[in-house]
N, C-alpha and C positions, 0 to 999 in steps of 0.2 A: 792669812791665806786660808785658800778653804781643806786645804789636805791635813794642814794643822787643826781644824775642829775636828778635822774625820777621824785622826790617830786613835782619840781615846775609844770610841767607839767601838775600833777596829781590837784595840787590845782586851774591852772588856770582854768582847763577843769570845775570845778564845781564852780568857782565863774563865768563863763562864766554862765553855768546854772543858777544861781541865780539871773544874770544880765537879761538874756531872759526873765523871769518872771516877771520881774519889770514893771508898768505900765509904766514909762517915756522911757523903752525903745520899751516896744510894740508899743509908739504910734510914734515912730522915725524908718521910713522904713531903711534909709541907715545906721543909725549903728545898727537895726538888721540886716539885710544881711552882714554886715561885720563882727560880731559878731558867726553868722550862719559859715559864711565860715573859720572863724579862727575856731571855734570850730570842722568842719569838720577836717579840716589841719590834728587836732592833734588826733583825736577820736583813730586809730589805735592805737599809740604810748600808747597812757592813757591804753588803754582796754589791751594792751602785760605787760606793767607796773605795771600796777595792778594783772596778770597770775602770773609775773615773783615774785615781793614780797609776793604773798601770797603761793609760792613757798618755797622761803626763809626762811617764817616762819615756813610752816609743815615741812620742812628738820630739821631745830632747836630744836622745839619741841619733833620734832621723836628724836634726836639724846641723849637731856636729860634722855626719856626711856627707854633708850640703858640697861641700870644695872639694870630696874623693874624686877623682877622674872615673873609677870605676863603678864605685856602690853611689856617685851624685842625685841621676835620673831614677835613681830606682826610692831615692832617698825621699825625692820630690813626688813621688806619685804617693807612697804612705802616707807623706802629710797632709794630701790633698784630699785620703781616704779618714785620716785621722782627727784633723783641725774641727771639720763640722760638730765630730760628737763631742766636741768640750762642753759650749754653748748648753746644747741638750742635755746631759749626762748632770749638769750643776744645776738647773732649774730644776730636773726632777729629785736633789739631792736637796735643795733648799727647803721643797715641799717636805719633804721627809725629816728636814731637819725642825719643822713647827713641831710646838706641843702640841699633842690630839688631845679634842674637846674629848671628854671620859663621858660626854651624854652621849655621841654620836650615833654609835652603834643601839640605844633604845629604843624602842617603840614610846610611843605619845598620848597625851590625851591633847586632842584638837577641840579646842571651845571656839564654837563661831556666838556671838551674838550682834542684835538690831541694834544699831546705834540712832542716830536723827536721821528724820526722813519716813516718821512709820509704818506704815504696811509695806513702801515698797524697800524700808531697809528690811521687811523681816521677808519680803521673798528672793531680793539677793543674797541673803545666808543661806536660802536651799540651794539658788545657783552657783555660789561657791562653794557648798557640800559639793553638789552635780560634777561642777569641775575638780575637786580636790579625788573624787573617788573616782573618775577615770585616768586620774593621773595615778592613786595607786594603784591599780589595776595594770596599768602599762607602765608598772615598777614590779609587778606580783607581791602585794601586798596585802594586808587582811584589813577591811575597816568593817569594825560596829559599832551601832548607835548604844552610848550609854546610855542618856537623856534628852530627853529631847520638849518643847513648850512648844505650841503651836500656835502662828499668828492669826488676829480675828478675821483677814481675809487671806490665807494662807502663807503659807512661806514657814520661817521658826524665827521666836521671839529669841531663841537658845537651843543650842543643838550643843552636845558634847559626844562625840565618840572617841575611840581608842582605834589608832592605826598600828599594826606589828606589821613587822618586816627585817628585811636589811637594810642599815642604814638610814632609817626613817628619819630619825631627829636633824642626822645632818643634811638631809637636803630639805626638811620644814621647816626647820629653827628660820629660816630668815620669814617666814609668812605672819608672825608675831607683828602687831602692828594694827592703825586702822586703815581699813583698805575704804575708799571712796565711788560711788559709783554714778555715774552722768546718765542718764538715759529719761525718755518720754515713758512714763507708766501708761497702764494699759488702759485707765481710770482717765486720762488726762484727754478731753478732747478737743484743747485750745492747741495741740501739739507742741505741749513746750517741755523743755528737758527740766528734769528735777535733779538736785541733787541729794543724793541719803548717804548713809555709812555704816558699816559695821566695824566690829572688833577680831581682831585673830587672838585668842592665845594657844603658845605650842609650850605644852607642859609634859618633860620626857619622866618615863612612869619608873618609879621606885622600889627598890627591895625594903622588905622592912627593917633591914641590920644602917640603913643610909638614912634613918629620919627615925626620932625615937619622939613619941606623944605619948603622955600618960594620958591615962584614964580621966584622970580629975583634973586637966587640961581643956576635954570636951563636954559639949552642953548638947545633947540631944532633946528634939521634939517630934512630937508624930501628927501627924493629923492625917484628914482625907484628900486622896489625890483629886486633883479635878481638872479637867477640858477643855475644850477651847469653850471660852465665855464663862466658866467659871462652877460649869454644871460637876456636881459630885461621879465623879465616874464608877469610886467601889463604898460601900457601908463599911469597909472598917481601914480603922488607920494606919493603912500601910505605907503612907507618904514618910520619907525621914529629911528632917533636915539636919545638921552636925554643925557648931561653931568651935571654933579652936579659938578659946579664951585667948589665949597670949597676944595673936596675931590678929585673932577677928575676923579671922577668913571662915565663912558661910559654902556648904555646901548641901543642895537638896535635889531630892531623888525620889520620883513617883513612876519609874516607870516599869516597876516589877510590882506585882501582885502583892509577892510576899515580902513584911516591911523588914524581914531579916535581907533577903536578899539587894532590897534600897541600901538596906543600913553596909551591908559587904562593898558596896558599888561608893556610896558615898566616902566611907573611909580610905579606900586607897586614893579617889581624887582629891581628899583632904591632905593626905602623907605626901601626894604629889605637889599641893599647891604650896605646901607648907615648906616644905624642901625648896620647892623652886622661891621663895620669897627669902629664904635666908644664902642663896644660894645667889640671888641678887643682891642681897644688901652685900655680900662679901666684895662680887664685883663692881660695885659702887666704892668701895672701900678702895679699889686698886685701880686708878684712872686709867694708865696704862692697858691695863686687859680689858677696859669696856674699851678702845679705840678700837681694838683689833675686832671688835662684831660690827657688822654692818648695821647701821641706826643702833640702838637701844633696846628692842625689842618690845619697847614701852608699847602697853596698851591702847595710849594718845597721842602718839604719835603718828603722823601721815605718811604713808609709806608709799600705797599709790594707788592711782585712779586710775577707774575703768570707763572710757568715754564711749556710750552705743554709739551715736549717732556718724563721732570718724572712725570707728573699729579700732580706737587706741586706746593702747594700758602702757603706762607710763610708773616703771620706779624713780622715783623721787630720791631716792638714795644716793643711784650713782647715776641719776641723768638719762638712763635708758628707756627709750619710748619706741614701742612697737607697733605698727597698724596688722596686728592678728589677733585681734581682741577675740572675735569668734572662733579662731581655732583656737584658739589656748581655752574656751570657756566649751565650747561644745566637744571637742577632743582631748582635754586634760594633758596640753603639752605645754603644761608648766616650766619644763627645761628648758625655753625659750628666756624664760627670764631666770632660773635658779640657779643657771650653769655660768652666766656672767657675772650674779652675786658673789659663788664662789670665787669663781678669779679674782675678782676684786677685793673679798676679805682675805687672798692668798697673799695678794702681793702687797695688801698694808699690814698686814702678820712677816711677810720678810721682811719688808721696809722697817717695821720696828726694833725685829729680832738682828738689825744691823746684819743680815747677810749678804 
């Protein structure tokens, strides 16, 4: 029953209180603020827990008075006010009962690149910038361009920026994937639709105490940055590239002047890449916890198509196809398709966790 998962909860929150009061731990800063913060964690859960059982009781009570000649009618009106909020009160109680992703709350690094289909994949990675930045925009969010390669007839071969905000990761993380795109290019005058594709990755950004690299791990090289078609843009080598020997992951950066500043910009998207790769191999390890993400977030993986010609984007995940391809790409309302993602990975995260 679910009042029985709620007990422990409800006890630890007030021996948590009784522990804050204690003089041996007022005068211990670091397990009060651990303390502090675990009791934050749960505060919500406690305070719906405590609505939901004292619920339970007036339903009960009420329902004994059901046969009173006197308190009957008055009996029956309570539960008529009361019954609805069960339903409610335990769905929001189940969500609160999921483990929270500990990425969530990050900021990101957003890598778009060209996949097949070339020039016109590398100018749908700027239309999905286009659209990913007024989507954070109408979240109040910050994006800038880390790095960026530009295609030989426009668009980006590779675009990497960094989004901050609230809550960034948990409403990106599902954009991880390849997204596909249907449309007549502008180049095409037999009018026939092409198909191209790019890659998402959402890689949530790292403190340095979360991912430890030595020094004699990385392989640094410098050279000169260069432009669209391959023309040298500065005389000295401020371009950096970084390999992390172990894992082989490549990261490079010309789009600061100075190759110290490349080399600042490259390393953290290293710490981040490198994190997020052991960070998948763990959940690969644990079949159970990759079910509960929606797709995989694999790279090669097809997530969904964007069709011009019927105004539909179709996720492939859970079946949802929308004809507002143009709003969602010209007004960055994304939450058409991110908001039933979540549902969806909500209630196979309850379905799993047997609630």
């Amino acid at each position: 029953m679910l009042i029985e998962k709620l007990k422990p909860f409800i006890q630890r929150y007030e021996e948590i209180n009784q522990l804050l009061s204690s003089p041996e731990i007022a005068s211990d800063v670091k397990k009060m603020t651990a303390l502090s913060k675990e009791q934050a964690s749960i505060a919500t859960l406690v305070e719906k827990a405590k609505e939901y059982i004292s619920v339970i009781e007036a339903i009960n009570e009420n329902k004994e008075l059901l046969g009173d000649s006197e308190l009957g009618e008055l009996a029956k009106e309570e539960l008529a006010e009361l019954e609805p909020k069960v339903p409610i009160l335990e769905e929001e109680i189940k969500l609160l009962l999921l483990p929270k992703d500990p990425n969530d709350d990050k900021n990101i690094y957003l890598e778009l690149r060209a996949g097949a289909g070339g020039d016109e994949s590398a100018l749908f990675v700027e239309d999905m910038f286009k659209m990913y930045l007024r989507f954070a925009e109408r979240q109040g969010w910050k994006v800038e361009i880390i790095s960026s390669s530009e295609g030989s007839a426009g668009g980006f071969k590779e675009l990497i920026v960094m989004v901050k905000g609230e809550g960034v990761y948990s409403k990106l993380k599902y954009e991880a994937g390849t997204h596909r795109v249907q449309r007549v290019p502008e180049t095409e005058t037999q009018g026939r639709v092409h198909t191209s594709a790019i890659t998402v990755a959402v890689i949530p950004e790292v403190e340095d105490v979360e991912v430890d690299i030595k020094p004699n791990e990385i392989k640094m090289d410098v050279y000169r940055s260069s432009g669209c078609g391959g023309q040298s843009v500065n005389t000295t080598d401020s371009a950096v590239r970084l390999t992390h020997i172990p894992t082989g992951i490549v990261v490079a950066i010309q789009d600061e002047k100075s190759q110290h500043k490349n080399r600042e910009k490259a390393m953290k998207i290293l710490k981040a890449r490198v994190h997020e790769a052991l960070m998948r191999e763990q959940l690969d390890e644990t079949s159970a916890q990759r079910k509960l993400q929606v797709g995989s977030g694999d790279r090669s993986e097809k997530i969904r198509t964007y069709n011009y010609p019927q105004n539909r984007i179709t996720d492939h995940r859970i079946g949802l196809t929308l004809y507002s391809l143009d709003d969602i790409m010209n007004n960055g309302t994304l939450e058409q398709i991110i908001e039933p993602l979540i549902a969806h990975a909500q209630a196979e995260a309850i379905k799993e966790a047997g609630l």
